[in-house]
C-alpha positions as CSV (number, residue, x, y, z in Angstrom):
1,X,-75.8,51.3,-26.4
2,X,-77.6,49.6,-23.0
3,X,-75.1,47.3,-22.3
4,X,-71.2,47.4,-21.6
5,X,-67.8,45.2,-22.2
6,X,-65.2,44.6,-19.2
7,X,-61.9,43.9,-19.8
8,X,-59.7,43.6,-16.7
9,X,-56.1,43.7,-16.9
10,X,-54.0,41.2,-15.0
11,X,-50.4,41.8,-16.7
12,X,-48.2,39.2,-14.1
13,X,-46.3,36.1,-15.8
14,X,-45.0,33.3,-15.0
15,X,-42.0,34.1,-17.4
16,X,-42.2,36.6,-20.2
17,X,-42.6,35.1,-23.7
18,X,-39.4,36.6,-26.1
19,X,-42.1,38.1,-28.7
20,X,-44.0,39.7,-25.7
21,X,-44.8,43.7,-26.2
22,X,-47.4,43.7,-23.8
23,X,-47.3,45.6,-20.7
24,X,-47.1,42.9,-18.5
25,X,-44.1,40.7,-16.8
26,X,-42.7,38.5,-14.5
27,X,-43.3,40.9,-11.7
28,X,-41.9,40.3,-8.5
29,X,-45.0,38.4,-6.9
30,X,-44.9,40.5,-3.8
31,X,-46.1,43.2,-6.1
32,X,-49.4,41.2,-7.3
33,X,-51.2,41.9,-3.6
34,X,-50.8,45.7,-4.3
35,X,-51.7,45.9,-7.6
36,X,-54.8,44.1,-6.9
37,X,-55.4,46.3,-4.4
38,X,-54.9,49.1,-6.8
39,X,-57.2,47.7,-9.6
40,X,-60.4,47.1,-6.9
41,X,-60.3,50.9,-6.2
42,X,-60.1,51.7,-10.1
43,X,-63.0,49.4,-9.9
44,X,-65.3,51.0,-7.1
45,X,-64.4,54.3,-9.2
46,X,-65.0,53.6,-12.4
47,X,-68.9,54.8,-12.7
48,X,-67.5,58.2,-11.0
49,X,-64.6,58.2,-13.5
50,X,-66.4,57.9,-16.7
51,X,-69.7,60.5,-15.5
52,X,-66.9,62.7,-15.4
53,X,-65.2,62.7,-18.6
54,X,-69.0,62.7,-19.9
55,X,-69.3,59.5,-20.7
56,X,-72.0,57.1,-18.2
57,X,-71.8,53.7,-17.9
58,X,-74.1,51.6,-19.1
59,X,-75.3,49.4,-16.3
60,X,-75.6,46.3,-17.5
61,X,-72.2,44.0,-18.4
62,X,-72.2,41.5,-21.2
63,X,-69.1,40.6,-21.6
64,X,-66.0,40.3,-19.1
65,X,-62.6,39.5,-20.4
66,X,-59.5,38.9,-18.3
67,X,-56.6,39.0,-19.8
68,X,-52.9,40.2,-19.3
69,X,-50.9,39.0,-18.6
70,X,-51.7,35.1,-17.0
71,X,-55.0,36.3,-15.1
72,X,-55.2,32.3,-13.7
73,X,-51.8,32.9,-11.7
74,X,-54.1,35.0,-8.8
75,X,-55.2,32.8,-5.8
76,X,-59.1,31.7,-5.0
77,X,-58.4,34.8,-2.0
78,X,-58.0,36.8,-5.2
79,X,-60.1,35.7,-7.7
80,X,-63.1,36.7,-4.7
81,X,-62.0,40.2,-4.4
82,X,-62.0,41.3,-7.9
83,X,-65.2,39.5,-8.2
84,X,-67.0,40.9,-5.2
85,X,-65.7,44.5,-7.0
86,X,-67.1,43.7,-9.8
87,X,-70.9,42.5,-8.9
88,X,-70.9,45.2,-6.2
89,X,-70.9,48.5,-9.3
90,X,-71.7,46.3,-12.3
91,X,-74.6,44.1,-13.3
92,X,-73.3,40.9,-15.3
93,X,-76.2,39.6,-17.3
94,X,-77.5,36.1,-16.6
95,X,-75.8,35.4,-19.6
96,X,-73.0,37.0,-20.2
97,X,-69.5,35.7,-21.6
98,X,-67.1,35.6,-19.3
99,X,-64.0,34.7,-20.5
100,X,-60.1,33.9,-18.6
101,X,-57.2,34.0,-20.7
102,X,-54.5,31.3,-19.4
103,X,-51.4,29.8,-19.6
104,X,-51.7,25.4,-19.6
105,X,-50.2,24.5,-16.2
106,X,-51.0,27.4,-14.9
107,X,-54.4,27.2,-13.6
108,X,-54.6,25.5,-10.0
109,X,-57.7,23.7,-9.1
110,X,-58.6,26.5,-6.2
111,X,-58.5,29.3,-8.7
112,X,-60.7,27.1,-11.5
113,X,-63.2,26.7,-8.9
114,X,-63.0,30.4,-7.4
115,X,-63.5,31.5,-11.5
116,X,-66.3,29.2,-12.2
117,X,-68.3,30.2,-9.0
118,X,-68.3,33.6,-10.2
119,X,-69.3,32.8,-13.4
120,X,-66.7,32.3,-15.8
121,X,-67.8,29.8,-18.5
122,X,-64.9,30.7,-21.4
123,X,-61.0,29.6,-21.1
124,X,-58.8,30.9,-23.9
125,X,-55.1,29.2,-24.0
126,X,-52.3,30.7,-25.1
127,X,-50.9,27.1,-26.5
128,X,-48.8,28.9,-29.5
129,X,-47.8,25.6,-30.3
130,X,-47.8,22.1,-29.9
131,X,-44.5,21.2,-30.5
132,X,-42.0,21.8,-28.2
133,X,-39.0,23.0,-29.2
134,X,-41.1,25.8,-30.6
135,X,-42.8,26.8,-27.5
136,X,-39.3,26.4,-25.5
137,X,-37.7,28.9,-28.0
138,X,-39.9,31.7,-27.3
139,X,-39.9,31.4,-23.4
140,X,-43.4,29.1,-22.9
141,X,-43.3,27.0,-19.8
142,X,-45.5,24.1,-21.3
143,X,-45.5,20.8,-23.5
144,X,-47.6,19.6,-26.0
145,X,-48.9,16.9,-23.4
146,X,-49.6,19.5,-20.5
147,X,-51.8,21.4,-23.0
148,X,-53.5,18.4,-23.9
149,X,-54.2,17.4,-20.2
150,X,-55.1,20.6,-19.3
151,X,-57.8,21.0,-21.6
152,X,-59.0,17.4,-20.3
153,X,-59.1,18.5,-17.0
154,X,-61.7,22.0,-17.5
155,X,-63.7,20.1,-19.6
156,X,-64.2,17.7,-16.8
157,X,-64.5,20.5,-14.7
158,X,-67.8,21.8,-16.6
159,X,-66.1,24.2,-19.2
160,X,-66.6,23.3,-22.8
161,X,-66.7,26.4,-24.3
162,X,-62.5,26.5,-25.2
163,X,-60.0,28.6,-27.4
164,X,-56.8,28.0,-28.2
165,X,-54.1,30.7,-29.4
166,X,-51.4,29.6,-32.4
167,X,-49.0,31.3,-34.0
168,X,-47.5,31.4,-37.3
169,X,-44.0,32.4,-37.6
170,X,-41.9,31.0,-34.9
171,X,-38.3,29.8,-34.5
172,X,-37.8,26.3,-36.0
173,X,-41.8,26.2,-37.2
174,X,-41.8,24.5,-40.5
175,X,-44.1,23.8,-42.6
176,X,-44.7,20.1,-41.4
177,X,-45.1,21.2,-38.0
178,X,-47.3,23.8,-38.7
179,X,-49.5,21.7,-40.1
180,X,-49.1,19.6,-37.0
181,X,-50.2,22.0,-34.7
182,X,-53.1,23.2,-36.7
183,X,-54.1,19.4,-36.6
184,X,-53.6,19.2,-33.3
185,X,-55.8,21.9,-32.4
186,X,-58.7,20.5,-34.7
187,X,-58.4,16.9,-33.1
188,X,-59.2,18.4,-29.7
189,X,-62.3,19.5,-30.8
190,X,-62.1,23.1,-28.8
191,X,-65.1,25.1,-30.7
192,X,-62.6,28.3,-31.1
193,X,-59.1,29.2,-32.7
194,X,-57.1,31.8,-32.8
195,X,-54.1,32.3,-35.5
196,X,-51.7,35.3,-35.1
197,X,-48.6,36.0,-37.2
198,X,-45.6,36.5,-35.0
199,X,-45.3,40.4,-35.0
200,X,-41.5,41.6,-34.3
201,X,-40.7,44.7,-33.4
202,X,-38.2,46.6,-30.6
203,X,-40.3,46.1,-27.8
204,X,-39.7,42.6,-27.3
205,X,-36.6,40.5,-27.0
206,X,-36.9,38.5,-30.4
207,X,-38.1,41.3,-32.4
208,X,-34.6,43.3,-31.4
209,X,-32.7,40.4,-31.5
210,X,-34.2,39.9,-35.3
211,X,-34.5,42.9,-36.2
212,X,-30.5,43.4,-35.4
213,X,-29.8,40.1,-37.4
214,X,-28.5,38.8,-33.7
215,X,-28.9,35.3,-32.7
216,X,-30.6,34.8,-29.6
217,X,-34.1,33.5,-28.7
218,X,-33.9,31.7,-31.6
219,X,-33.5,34.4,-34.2
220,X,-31.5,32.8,-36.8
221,X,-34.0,30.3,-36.8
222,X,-37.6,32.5,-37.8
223,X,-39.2,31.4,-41.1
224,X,-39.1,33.5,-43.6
225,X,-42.1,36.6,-43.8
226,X,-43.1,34.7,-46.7
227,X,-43.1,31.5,-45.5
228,X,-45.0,32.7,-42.4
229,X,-47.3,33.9,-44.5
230,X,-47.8,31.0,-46.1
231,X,-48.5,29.1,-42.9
232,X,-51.8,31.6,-42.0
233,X,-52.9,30.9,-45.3
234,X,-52.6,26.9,-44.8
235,X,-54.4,27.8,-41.5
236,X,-57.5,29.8,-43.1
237,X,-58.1,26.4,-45.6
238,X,-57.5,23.8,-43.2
239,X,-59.8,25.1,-40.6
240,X,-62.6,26.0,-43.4
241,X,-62.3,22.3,-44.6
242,X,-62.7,21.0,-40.8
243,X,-65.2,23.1,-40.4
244,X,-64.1,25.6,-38.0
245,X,-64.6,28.6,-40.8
246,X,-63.1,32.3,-40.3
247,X,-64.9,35.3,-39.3
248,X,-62.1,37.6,-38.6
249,X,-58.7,38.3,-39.7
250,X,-57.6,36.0,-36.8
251,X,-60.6,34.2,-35.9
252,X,-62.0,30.5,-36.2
253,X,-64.9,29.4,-34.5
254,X,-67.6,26.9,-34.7
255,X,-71.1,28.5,-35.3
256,X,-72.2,30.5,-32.2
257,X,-69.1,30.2,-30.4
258,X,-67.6,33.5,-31.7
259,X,-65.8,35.6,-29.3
260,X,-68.6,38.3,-28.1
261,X,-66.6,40.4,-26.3
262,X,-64.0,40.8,-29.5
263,X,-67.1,42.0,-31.4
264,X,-67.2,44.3,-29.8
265,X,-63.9,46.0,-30.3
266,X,-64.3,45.2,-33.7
267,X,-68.1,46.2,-33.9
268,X,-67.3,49.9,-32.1
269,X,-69.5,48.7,-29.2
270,X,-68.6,50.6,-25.6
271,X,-66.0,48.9,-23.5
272,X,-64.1,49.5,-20.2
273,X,-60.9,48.4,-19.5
274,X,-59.5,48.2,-16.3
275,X,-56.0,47.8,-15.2
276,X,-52.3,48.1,-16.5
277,X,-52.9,49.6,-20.0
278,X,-56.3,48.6,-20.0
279,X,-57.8,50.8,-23.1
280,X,-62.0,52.2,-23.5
281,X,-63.9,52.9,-25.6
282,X,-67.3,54.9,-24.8
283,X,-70.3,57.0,-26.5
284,X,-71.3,60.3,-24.7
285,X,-75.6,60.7,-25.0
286,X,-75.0,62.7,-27.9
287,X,-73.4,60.0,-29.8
288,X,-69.9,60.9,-29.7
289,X,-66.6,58.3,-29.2
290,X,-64.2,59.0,-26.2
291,X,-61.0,57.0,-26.1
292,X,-59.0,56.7,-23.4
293,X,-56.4,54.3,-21.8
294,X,-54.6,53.7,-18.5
295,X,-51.3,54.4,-18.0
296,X,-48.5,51.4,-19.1
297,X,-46.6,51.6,-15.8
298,X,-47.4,50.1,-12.7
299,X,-46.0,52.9,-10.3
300,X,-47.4,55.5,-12.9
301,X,-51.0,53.1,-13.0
302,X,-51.3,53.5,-9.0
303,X,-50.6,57.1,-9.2
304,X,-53.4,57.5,-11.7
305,X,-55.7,55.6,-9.6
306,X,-55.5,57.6,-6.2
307,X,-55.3,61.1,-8.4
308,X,-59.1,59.5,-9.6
309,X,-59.9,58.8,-5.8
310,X,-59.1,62.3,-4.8
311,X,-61.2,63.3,-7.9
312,X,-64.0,61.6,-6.8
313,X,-63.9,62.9,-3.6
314,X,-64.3,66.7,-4.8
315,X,-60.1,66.9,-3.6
316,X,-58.8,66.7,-7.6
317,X,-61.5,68.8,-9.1
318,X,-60.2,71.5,-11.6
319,X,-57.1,69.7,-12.9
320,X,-56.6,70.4,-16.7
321,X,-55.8,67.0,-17.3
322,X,-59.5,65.6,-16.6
323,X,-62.2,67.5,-18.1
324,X,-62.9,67.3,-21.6
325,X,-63.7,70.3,-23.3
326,X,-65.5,69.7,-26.5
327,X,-62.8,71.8,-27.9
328,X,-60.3,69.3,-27.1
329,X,-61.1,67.0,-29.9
330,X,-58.7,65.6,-31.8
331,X,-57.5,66.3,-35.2
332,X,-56.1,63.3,-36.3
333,X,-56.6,59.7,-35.7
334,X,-56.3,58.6,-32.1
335,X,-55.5,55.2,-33.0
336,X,-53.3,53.5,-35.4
337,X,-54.5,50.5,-38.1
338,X,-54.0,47.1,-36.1
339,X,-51.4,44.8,-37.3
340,X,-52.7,42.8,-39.7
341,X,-53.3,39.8,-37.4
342,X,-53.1,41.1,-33.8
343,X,-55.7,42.3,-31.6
344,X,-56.8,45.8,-31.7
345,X,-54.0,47.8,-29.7
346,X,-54.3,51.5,-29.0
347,X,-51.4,53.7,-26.9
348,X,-51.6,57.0,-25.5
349,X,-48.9,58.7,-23.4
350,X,-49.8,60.3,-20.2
351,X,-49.1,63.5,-19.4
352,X,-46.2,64.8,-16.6
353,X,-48.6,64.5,-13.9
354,X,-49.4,60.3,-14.8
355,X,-53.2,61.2,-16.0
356,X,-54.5,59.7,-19.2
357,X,-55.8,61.9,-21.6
358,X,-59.0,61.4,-23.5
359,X,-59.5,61.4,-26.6
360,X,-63.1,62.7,-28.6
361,X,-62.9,61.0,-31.9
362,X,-63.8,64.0,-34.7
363,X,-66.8,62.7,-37.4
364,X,-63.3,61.6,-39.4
365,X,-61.5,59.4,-37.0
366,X,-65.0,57.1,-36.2
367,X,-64.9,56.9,-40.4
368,X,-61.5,55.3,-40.1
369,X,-62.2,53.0,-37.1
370,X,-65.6,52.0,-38.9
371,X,-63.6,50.9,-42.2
372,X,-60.7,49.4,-40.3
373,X,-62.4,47.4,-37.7
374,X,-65.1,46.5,-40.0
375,X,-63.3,45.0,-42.7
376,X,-61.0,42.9,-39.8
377,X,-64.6,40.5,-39.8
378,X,-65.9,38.5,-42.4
379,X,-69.2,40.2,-42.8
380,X,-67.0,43.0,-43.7
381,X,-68.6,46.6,-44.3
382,X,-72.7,47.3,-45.4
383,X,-72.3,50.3,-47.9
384,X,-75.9,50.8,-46.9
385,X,-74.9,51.4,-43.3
386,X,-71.8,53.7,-44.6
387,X,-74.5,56.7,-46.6
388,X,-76.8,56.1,-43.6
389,X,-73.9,57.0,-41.2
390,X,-71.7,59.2,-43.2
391,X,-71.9,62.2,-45.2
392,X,-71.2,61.5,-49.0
393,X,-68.5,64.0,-49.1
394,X,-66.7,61.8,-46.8
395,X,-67.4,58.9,-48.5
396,X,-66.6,60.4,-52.1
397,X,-62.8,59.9,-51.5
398,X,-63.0,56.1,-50.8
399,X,-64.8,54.9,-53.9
400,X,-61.8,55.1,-56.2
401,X,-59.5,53.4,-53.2
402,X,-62.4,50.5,-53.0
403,X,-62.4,50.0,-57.1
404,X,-58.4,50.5,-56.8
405,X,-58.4,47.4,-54.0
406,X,-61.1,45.5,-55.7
407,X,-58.9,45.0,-59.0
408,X,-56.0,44.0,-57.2
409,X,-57.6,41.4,-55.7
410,X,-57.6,42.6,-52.0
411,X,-61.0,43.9,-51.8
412,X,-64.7,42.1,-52.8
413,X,-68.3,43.4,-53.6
414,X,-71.3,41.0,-53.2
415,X,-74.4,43.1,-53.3
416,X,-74.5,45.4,-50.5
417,X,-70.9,44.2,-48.6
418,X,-67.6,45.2,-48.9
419,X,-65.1,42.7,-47.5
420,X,-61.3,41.8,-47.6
421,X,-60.4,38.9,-49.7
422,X,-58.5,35.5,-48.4
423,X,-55.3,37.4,-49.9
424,X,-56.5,41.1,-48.8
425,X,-56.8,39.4,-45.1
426,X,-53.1,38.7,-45.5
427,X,-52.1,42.1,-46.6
428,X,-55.0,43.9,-44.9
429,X,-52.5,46.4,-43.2
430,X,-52.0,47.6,-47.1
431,X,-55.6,48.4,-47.7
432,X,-56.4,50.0,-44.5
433,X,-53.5,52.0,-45.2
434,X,-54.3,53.4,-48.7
435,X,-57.8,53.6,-47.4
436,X,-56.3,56.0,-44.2
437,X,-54.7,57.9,-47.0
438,X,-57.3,58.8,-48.5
C-alpha cells in the first residue's frame, strides 16, 4: 500500500460515560498539557519507530481520525501543535478525510476554527440519544436541543459532511423512543449514522452494575437483549427506507459519504495510531502484517514514548523487547472477533519494562482478519479474491462452515460474494466464531 491512515488518540472527558471501556477519562486537566507533550514526540518518532520494527511508513496520509476520548476539549494553542507535528513528518493528501470525534457542547468556536484551518472537514457526534433522560442516565452532559444547535452551528461554520453516533440498548429506551431518536437523526439530514448496541461488560460502571443485577446508573432500567436487538433491527429498515442504506454492521451513510478511514480497518489497509492505546496495523515489503498497540496507561504510555526516544537516538538499541525476529511470529490469533456492533478493538499487554510488543500475523491469523472484517461490510467477502489469496488447503475447512451458515439463514451467496444476512449482522459474533473454529 502507497498511502497511510492516522488515528490520534485524545482519551480526556468531560465526564466518563457509565458504559465507557475505553482508555480514556475525566483526567485531571493539568494532565492534558503533558500528555500532549508526550504524544508530539510519539509523533516526530513515529517514521524511526516503525523502520525499526521493519515496517516503513508510507508517506502519504489519507485519512486522519481523532478520536478518544473528546479530541474537541484541546484549546486552538493545542489543536496547532499536534497539527504542526503532524504536517512536519507526514504528507496529508489534498484530499484527504479528516475527521474529529466530539461531544455536542463541547466544541468551542476557537478550537472549530483551529480544526478547520488545518483541514478537518468531518465531525462525528457522539449524540447516543435524543432524548434526555436516556443520555442523563449514562453520564452524557447534553440535551436533545444542544445537539440540535450544535449541528446548526458547524454547518454554518462550513462543515456538512456530519455523523452522528446512537445507541440501542440504554436505560429507559423504549421502543417509542427509539424510534424517536432514529427519526430525529434522519430529520437533520446529517449524510452519516452510526448504530451500536450497548455492549456491557466489567470494565465499565453499567456493565458491573448489570452484570451484578445492582441498581445503579440505571441498571434496572436496560431493555431486554432482545428487545435491544430488536431496536438495531428497526434501525437497519428505517434508515434503508429513508434512504440512508447500510454498508457495515454499524454503518449508514448516504452514497459517497462512507467513513474512509473505517475502510480501512475493515479493508486490512495500513494504519498508525498514535496515542493512549492507539492500535496499527502495518505491511513489511515482503507483504507481511505487524500488529502492534500502545500501551493503555498514561504513566506506562510516557514511559514507552521516551524508551522510543532513546531508541532512536542509538541509546535503547539491543533491547529484546523491540526487534522483531521473524521467529517471533505468532501462533494464534493476535486479535479477537469484534463485538458484533462495536468498532474493531485489539489489546495487547506490555511487557515489565512498558514496551509493546509486536505482533507478525502467521498466513492463518490474516485468514481470520480477512473473513471477520470482511464480512462486517456489506460487500462482504469475493470467493475469487479468497483462492487468489489463500491456499485451498486453508480454504477447505471453511466451505462446510459457509453452507452450515447459509442454511441457517446467517450467511448469503450471490454469484461471486459471500455476505452476512440482515439477521447474520445481528448475530455476526456467532458466525465469525464457528468460522474461527474452524
Amino acid at each position: 500500500m502507497d498511502s497511510l491512515g492516522l488515528y490520534v488518540s485524545i482519551p480526556f472527558c468531560r465526564a466518563k460515560c457509565t458504559f465507557c471501556n475505553f482508555a480514556s477519562d475525566s483526567f485531571a486537566p493539568g494532565r492534558l498539557p503533558a500528555y500532549i507533550e508526550t504524544l508530539t514526540r510519539e509523533i516526530a518518532h513515529a517514521r524511526h519507530r516503525a523502520t525499526a520494527i521493519g515496517a516503513p511508513l508510507p508517506e502519504l496520509v489519507t485519512t486522519l481520525y481523532l478520536g478518544g476520548g473528546t479530541p474537541s476539549l484541546l484549546s486552538a494553542d493545542q489543536v496547532q501543535t499536534v497539527f504542526h507535528l503532524l504536517k512536519s513528518h507526514f504528507t496529508l493528501a489534498p484530499d484527504a478525510e479528516i475527521t474529529l470525534e466530539a461531544a455536542p457542547g463541547q466544541l468551542a468556536d476557537p478550537t472549530l476554527e483551529a480544526f478547520q484551518h488545518h483541514g478537518v472537514n468531518r465531525l462525528s457526534f457522539g449524540v447516543q440519544s435524543f432524548i434526555d433522560r436516556e443520555t442523563a442516565a449514562i453520564g452524557r452532559l447534553h440535551t436533545a436541543a444542544q445537539c440540535l444547535a450544535e449541528l446548526d452551528r458547524v454547518r454554518r461554520a462550513g462543515i456538512p459532511n456530519l455523523c452522528l453516533d446512537l445507541i440501542a440498548g440504554l436505560p429507559h429506551q423504549t421502543e417509542a423512543s427509539w424510534l424517536h431518536s432514529l427519526d430525529q437523526a434522519i430529520a437533520t439530514g446529517v449524510p452519516h449514522l452510526s448504530v451500536y448496541l450497548l455492549e456491557l461488560d466489567e470494565d465499565s460502571r453499567l456493565g458491573r452494575e448489570a452484570l451484578s443485577s445492582g441498581t445503579r446508573y440505571g441498571a434496572a432500567a436496560l431493555p431486554t437483549d432482545d428487545d435491544a436487538a430488536h431496536f438495531y433491527e428497526l434501525a437497519c429498515a428505517r434508515l434503508e427506507t429513508a434512504g440512508i442504506p447500510q454498508y457495515e454492521i454499524s454503518n449508514f451513510a448516504h452514497p459517497g459519504h462512507h467513513s474512509r478511514h473505517n475502510l480501512k480497518y475493515w479493508h486490512r489497509e495500513p494504519y498508525l495510531g498514535l496515542g493512549l492505546d492507539a492500535h496499527s496495523m502495518l505491511l513489511t515489503p515482503d507483504g507481511a502484517t505487524l500488529r502492534f498497540s500502545n500501551p493503555d496507561d498514561l504513566d506506562r504510555y510516557a514511559v514507552e514514548i521516551a524508551h522510543r526516544e532513546q531508541e532512536s537516538r542509538g541509546q535503547g538499541s539491543g533491547s529484546p523487547h523491540t526487534k522483531l525476529e521473524p521467529a517471533a511470529a505468532s501462533s494464534t490469533h493476535p486479535i479477537a472477533p469484534p463485538p458484533a456492533l462495536t468498532i474493531l478493538s485489539t489489546r495487547h499487554t506490555p511487557t515489565a519494562a512498558c514496551i509493546s510488543a509486536v505482533d507478525r500475523l502467521t498466513d492463518q491469523a490474516v485468514l481470520e482478519e480477512t473473513l471477520f472484517l470482511g464480512l462486517r461490510t456489506n460487500d462482504g467477502l469475493s470467493t475469487a479474491d479468497l483462492a487468489r489469496t489463500f491456499p485451498a488447503s486453508a480454504l477447505a475447512p471453511l466451505a462446510p462452515i459457509f453452507q452450515e451458515a447459509e442454511r441457517d439463514g446467517l450467511l448469503r451467496r450471490t454469484n461471486d460474494r459471500i455476505t452476512l444476512t440482515p439477521h447474520g449482522r445481528l448475530l455476526s459474533n456467532e458466525v465469525f466464531g464457528r468460522l474461527l473454529a474452524s
